[in-house]
PDB file as gemmi writes it, atoms N, CA and C in Angstrom:
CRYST1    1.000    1.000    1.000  90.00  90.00  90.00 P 1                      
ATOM      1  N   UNK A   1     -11.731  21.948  13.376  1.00  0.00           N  
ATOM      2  CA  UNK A   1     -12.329  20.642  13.267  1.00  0.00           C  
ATOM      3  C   UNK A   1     -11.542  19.642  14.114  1.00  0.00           C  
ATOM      4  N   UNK A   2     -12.086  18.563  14.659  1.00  0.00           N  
ATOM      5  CA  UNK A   2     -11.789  17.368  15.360  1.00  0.00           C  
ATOM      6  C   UNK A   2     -10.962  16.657  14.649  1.00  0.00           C  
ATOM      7  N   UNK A   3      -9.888  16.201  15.223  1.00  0.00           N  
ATOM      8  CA  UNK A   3      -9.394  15.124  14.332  1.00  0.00           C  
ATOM      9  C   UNK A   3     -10.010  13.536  14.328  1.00  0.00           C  
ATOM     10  N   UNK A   4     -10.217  12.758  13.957  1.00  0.00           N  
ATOM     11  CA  UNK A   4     -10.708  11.363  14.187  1.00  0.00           C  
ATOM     12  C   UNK A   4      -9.448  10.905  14.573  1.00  0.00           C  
ATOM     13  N   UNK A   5      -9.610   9.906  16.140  1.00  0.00           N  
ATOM     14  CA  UNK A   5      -9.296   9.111  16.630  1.00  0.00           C  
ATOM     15  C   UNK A   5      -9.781   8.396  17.797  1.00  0.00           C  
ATOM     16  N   UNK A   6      -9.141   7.442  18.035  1.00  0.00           N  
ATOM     17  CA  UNK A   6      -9.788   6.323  19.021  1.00  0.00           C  
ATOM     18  C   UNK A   6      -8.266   6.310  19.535  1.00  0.00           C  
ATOM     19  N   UNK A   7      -8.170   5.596  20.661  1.00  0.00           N  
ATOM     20  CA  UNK A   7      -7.253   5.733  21.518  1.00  0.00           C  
ATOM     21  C   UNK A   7      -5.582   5.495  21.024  1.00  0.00           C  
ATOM     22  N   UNK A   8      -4.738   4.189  20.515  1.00  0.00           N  
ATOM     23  CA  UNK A   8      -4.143   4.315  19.991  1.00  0.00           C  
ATOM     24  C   UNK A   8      -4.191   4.657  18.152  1.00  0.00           C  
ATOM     25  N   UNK A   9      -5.472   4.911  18.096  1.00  0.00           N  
ATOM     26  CA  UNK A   9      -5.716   4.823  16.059  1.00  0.00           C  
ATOM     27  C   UNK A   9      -5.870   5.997  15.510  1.00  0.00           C  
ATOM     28  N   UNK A  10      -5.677   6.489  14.718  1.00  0.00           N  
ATOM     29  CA  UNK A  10      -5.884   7.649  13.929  1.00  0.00           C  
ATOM     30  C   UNK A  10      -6.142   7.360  12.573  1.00  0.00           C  
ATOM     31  N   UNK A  11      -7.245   7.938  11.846  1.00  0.00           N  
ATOM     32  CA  UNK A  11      -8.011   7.749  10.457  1.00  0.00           C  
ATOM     33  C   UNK A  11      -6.936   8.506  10.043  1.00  0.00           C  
ATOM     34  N   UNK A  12      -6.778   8.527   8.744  1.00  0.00           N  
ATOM     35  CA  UNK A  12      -5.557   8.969   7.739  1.00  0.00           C  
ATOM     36  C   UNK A  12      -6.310   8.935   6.385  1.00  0.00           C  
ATOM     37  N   UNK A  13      -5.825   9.773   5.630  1.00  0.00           N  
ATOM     38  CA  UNK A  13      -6.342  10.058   4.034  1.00  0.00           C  
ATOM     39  C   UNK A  13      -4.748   9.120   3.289  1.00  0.00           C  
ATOM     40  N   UNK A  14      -5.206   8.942   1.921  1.00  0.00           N  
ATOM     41  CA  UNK A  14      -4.361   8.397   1.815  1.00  0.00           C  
ATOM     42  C   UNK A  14      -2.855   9.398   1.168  1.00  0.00           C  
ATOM     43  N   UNK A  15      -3.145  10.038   1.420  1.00  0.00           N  
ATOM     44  CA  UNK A  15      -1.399  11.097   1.556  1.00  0.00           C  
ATOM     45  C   UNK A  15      -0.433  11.110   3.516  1.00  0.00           C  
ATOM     46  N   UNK A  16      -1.573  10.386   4.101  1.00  0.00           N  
ATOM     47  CA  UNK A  16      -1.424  10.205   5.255  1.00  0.00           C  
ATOM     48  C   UNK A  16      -1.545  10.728   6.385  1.00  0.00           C  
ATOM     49  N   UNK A  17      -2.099  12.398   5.813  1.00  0.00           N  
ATOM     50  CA  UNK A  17      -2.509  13.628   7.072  1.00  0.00           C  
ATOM     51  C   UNK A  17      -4.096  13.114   7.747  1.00  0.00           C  
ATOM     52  N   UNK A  18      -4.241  13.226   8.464  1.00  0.00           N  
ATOM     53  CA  UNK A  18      -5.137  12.780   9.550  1.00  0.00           C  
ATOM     54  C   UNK A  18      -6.658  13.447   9.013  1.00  0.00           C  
ATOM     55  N   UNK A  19      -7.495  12.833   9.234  1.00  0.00           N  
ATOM     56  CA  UNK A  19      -8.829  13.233   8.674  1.00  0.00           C  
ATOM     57  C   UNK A  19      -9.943  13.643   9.922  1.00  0.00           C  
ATOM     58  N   UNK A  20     -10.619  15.155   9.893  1.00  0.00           N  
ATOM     59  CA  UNK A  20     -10.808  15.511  10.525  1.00  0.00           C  
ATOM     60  C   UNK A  20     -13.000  15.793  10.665  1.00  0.00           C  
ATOM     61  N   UNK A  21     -13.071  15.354  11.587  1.00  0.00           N  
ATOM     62  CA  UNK A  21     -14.959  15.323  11.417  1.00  0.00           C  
ATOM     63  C   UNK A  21     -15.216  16.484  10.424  1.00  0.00           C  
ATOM     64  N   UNK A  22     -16.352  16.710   9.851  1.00  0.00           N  
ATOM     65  CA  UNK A  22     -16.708  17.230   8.751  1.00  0.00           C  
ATOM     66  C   UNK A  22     -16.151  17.585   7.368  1.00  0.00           C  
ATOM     67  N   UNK A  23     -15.052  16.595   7.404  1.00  0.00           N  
ATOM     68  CA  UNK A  23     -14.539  16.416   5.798  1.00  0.00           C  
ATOM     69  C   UNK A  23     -15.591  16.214   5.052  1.00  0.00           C  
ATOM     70  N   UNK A  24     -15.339  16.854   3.369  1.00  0.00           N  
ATOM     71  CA  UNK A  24     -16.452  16.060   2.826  1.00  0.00           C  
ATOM     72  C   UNK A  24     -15.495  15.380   1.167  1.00  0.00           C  
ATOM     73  N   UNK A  25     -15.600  14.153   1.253  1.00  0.00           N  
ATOM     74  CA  UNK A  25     -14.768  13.333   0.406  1.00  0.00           C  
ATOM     75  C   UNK A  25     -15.712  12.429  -0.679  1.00  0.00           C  
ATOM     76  N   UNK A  26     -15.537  12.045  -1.549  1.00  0.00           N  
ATOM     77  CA  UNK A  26     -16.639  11.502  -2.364  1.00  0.00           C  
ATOM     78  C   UNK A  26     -15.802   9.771  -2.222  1.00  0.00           C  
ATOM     79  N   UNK A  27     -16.734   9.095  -2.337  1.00  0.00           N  
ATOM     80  CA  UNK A  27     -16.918   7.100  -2.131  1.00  0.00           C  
ATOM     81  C   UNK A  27     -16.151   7.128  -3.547  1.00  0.00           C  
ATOM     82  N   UNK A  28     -15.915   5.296  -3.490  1.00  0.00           N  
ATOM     83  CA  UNK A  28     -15.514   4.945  -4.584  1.00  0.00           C  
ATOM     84  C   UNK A  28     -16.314   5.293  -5.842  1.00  0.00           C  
ATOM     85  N   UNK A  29     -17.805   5.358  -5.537  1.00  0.00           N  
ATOM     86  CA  UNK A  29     -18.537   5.624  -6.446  1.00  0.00           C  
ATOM     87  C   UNK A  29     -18.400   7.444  -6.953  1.00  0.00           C  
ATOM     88  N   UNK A  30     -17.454   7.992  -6.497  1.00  0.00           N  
ATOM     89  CA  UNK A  30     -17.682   9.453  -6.757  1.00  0.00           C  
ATOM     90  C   UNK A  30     -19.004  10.258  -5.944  1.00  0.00           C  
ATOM     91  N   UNK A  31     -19.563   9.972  -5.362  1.00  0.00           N  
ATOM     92  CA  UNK A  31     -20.485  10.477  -4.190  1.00  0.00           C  
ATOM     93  C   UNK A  31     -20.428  11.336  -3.103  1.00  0.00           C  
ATOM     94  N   UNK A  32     -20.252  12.554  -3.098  1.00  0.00           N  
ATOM     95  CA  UNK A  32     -19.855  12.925  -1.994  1.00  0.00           C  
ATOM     96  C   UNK A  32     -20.484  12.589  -0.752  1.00  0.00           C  
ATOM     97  N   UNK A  33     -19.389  12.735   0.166  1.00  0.00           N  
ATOM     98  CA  UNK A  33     -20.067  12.630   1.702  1.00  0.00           C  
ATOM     99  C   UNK A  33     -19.507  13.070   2.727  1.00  0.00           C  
ATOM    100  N   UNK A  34     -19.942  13.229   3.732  1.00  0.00           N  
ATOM    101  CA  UNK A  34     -19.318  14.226   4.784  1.00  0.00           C  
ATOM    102  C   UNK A  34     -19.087  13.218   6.100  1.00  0.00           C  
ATOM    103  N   UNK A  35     -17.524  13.045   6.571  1.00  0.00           N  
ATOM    104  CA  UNK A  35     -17.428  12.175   7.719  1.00  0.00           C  
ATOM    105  C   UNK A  35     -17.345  12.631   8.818  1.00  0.00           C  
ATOM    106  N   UNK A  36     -18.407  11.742  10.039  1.00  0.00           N  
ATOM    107  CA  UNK A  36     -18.317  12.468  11.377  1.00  0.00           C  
ATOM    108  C   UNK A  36     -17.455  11.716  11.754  1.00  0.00           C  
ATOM    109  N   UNK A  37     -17.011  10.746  11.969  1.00  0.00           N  
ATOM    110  CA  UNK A  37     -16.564   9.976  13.074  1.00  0.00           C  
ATOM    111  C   UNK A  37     -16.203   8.478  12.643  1.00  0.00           C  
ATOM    112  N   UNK A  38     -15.979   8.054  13.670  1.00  0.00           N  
ATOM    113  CA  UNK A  38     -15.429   6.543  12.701  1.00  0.00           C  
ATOM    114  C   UNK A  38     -14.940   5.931  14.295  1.00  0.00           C  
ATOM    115  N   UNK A  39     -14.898   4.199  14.109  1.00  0.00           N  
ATOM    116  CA  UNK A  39     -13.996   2.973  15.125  1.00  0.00           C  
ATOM    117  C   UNK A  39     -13.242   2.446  14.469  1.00  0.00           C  
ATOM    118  N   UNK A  40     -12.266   2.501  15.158  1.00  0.00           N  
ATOM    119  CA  UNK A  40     -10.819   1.690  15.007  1.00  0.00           C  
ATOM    120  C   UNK A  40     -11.118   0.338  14.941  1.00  0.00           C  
ATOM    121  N   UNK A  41     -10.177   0.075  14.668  1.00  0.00           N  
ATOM    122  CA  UNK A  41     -10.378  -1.908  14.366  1.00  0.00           C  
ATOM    123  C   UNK A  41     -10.212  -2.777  15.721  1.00  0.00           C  
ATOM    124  N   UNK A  42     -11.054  -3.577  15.778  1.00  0.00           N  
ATOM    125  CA  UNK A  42     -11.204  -4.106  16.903  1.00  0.00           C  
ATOM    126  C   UNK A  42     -10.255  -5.714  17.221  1.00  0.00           C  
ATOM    127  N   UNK A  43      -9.603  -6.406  16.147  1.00  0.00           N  
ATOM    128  CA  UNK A  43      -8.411  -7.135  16.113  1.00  0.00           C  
ATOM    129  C   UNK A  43      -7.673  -6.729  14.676  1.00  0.00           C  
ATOM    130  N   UNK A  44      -6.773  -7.857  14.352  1.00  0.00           N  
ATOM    131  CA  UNK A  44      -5.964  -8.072  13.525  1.00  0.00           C  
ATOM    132  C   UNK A  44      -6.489  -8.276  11.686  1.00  0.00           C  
ATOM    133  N   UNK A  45      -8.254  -8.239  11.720  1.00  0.00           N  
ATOM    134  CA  UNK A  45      -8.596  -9.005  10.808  1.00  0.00           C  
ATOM    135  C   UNK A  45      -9.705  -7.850  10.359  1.00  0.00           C  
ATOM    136  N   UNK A  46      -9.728  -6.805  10.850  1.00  0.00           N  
ATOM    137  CA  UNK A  46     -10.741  -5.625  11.046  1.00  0.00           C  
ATOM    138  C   UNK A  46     -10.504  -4.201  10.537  1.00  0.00           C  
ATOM    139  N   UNK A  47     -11.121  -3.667   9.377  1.00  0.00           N  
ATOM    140  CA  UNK A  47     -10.348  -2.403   9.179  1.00  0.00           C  
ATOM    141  C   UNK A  47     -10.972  -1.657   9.849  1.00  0.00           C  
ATOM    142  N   UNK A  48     -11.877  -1.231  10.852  1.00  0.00           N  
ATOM    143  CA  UNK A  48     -12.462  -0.557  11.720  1.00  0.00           C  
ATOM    144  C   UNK A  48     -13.902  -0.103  10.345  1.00  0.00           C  
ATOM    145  N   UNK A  49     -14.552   1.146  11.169  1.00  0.00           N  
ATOM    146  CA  UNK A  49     -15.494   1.277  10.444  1.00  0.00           C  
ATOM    147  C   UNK A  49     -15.464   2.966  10.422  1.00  0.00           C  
ATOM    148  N   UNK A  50     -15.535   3.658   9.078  1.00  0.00           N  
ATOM    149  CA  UNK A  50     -16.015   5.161   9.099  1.00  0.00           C  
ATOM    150  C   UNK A  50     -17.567   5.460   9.232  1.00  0.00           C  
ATOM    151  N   UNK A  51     -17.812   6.531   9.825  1.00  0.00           N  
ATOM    152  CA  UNK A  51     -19.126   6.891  10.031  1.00  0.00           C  
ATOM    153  C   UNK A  51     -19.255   8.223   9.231  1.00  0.00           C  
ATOM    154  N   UNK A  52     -20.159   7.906   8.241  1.00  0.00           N  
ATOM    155  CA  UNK A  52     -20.704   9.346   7.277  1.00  0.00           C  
ATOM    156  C   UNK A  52     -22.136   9.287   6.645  1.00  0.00           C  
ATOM    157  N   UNK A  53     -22.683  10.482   5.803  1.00  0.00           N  
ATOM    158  CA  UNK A  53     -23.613  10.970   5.106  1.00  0.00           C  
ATOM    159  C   UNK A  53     -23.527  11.413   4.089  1.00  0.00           C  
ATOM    160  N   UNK A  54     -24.591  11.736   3.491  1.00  0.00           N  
ATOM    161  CA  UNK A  54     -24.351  11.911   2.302  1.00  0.00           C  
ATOM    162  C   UNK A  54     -24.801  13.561   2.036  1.00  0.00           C  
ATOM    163  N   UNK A  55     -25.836  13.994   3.094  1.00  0.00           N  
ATOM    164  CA  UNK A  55     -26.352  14.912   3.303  1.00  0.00           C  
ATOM    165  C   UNK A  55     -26.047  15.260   4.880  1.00  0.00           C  
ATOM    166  N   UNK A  56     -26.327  16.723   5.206  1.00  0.00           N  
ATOM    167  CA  UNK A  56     -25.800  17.610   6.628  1.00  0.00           C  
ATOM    168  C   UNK A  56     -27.163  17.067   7.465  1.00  0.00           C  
ATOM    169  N   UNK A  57     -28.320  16.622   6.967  1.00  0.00           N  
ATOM    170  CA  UNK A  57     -29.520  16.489   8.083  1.00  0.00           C  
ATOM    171  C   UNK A  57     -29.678  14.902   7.748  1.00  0.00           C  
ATOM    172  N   UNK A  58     -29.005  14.059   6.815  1.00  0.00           N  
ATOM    173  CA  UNK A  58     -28.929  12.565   7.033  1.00  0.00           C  
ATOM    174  C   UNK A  58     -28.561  11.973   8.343  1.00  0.00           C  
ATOM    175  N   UNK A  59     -28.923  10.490   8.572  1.00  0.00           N  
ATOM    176  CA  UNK A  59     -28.071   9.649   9.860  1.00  0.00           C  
ATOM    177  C   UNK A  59     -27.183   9.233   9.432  1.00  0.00           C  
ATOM    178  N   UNK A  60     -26.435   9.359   9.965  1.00  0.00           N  
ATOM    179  CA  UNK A  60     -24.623   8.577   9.917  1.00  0.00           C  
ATOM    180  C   UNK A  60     -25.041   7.304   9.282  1.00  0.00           C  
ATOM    181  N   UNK A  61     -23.729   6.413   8.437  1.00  0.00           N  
ATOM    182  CA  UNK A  61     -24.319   5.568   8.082  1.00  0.00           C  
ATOM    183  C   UNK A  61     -22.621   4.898   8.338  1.00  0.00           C  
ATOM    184  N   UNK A  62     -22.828   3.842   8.959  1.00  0.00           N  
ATOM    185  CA  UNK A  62     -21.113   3.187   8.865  1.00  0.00           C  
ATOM    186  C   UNK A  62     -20.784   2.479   7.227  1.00  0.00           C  
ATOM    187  N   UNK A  63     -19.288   2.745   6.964  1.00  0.00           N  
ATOM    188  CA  UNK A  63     -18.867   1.997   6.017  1.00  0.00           C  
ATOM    189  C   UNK A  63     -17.199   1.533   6.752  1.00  0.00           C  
ATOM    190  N   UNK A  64     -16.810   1.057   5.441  1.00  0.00           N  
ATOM    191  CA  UNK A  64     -15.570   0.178   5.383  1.00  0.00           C  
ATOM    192  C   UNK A  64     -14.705   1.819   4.855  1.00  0.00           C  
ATOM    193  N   UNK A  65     -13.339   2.258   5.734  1.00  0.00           N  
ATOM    194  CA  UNK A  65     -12.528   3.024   5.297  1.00  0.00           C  
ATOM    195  C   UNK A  65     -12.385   3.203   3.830  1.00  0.00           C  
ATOM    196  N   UNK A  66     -12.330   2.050   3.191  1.00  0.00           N  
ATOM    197  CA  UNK A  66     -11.664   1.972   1.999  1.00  0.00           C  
ATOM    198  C   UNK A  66     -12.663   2.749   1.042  1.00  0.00           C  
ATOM    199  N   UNK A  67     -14.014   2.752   0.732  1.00  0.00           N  
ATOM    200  CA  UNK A  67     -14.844   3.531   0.338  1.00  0.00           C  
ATOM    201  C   UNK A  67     -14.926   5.012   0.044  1.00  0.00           C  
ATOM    202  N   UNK A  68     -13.482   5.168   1.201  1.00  0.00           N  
ATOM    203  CA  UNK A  68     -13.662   7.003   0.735  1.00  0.00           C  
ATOM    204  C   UNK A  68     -11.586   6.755   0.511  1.00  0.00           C  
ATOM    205  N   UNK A  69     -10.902   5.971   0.389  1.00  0.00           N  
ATOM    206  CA  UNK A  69      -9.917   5.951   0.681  1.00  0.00           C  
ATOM    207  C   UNK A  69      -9.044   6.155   1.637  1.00  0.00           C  
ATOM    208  N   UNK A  70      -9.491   6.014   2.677  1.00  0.00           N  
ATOM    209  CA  UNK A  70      -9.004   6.188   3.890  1.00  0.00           C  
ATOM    210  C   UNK A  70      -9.029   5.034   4.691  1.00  0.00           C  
ATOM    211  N   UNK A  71      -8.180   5.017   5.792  1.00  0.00           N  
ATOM    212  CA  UNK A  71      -7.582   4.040   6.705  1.00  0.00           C  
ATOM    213  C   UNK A  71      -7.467   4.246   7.939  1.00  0.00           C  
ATOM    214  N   UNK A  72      -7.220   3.158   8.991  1.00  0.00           N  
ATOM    215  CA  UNK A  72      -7.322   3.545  10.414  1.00  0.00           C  
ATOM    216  C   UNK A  72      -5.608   2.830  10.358  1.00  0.00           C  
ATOM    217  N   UNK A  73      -5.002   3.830  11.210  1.00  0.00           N  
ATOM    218  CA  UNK A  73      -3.472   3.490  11.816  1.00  0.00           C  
ATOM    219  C   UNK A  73      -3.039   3.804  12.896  1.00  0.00           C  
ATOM    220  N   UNK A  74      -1.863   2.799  13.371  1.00  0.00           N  
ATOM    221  CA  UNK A  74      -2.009   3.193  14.661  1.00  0.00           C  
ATOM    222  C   UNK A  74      -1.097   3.974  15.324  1.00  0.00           C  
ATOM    223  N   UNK A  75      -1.210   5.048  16.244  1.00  0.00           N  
ATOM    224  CA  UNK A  75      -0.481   5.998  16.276  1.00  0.00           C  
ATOM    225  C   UNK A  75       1.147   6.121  16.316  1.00  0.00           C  
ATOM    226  N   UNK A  76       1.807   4.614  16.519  1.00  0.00           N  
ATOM    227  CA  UNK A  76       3.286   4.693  15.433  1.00  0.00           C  
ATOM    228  C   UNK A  76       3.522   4.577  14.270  1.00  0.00           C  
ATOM    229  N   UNK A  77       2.502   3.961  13.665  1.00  0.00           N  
ATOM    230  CA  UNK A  77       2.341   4.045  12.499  1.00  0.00           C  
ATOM    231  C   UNK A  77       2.445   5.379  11.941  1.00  0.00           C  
ATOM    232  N   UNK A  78       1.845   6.266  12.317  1.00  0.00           N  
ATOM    233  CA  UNK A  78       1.094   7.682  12.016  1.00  0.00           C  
ATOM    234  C   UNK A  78       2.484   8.712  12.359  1.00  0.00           C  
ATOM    235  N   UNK A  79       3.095   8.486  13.310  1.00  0.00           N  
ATOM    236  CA  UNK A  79       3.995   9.535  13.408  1.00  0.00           C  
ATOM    237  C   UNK A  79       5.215   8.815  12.375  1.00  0.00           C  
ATOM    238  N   UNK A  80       5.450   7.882  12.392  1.00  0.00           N  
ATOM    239  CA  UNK A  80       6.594   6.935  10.695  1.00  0.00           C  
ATOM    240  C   UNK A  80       6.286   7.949  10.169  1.00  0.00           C  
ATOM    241  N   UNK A  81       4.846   7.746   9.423  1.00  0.00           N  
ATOM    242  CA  UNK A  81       4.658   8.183   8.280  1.00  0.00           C  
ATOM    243  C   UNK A  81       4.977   9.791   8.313  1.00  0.00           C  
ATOM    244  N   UNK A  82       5.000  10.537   9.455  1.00  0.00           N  
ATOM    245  CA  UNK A  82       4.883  12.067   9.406  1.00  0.00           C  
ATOM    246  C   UNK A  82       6.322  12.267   9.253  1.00  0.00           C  
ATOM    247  N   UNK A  83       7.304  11.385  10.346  1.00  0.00           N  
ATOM    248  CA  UNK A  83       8.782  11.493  10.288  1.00  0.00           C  
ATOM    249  C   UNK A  83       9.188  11.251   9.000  1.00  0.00           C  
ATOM    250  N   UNK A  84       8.858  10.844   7.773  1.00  0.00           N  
ATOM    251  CA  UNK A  84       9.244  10.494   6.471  1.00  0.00           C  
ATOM    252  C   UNK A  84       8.921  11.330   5.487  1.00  0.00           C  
ATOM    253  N   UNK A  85       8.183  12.226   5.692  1.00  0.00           N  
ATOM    254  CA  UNK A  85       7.690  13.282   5.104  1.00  0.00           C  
ATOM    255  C   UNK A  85       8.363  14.412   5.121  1.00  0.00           C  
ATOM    256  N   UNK A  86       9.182  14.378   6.520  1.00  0.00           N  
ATOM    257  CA  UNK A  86      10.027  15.926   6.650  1.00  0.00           C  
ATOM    258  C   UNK A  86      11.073  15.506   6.224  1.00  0.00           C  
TER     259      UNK A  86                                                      
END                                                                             
């Protein structure tokens, strides 16, 4: 599987390992859904946007990261967090 990213950003679960197209994670509501893809945040004020379904023959539907618990970071961010782990 693909990992999700955009140029300096990488989507992250919240244990912090990188989230990869066809995860399937359930919403705040307990819902499962399956993520293709996702945009990074476009300034300072933006959590970017995930792209998922709810079903394998649905259209993508954008949400807010936080919905499945996940986050966009940016790739120093992302290796911190990996260096702190070992």
């Amino acid at each position: 599987m693909k990992r999700i990213a955009s140029g300096n950003w990488v989507l992250i679960n919240t244990d912090g390992q990188p989230v990869s197209e066809g995860l399937v994670t359930n919403s705040f509501r307990d819902e499962p859904h399956i993520i293709s893809g996702g945009r990074p945040p476009q300034h300072s004020g933006s959590q970017g946007k995930v792209y998922a379904r709810m079903w394998a023959d649905d259209p993508d539907r954008e949400y807010f990261p936080n919905v499945f618990n996940l986050k966009w970071v940016e790739s120093e961010e992302f290796e911190a967090i990996h260096e702190r782990q070992i």
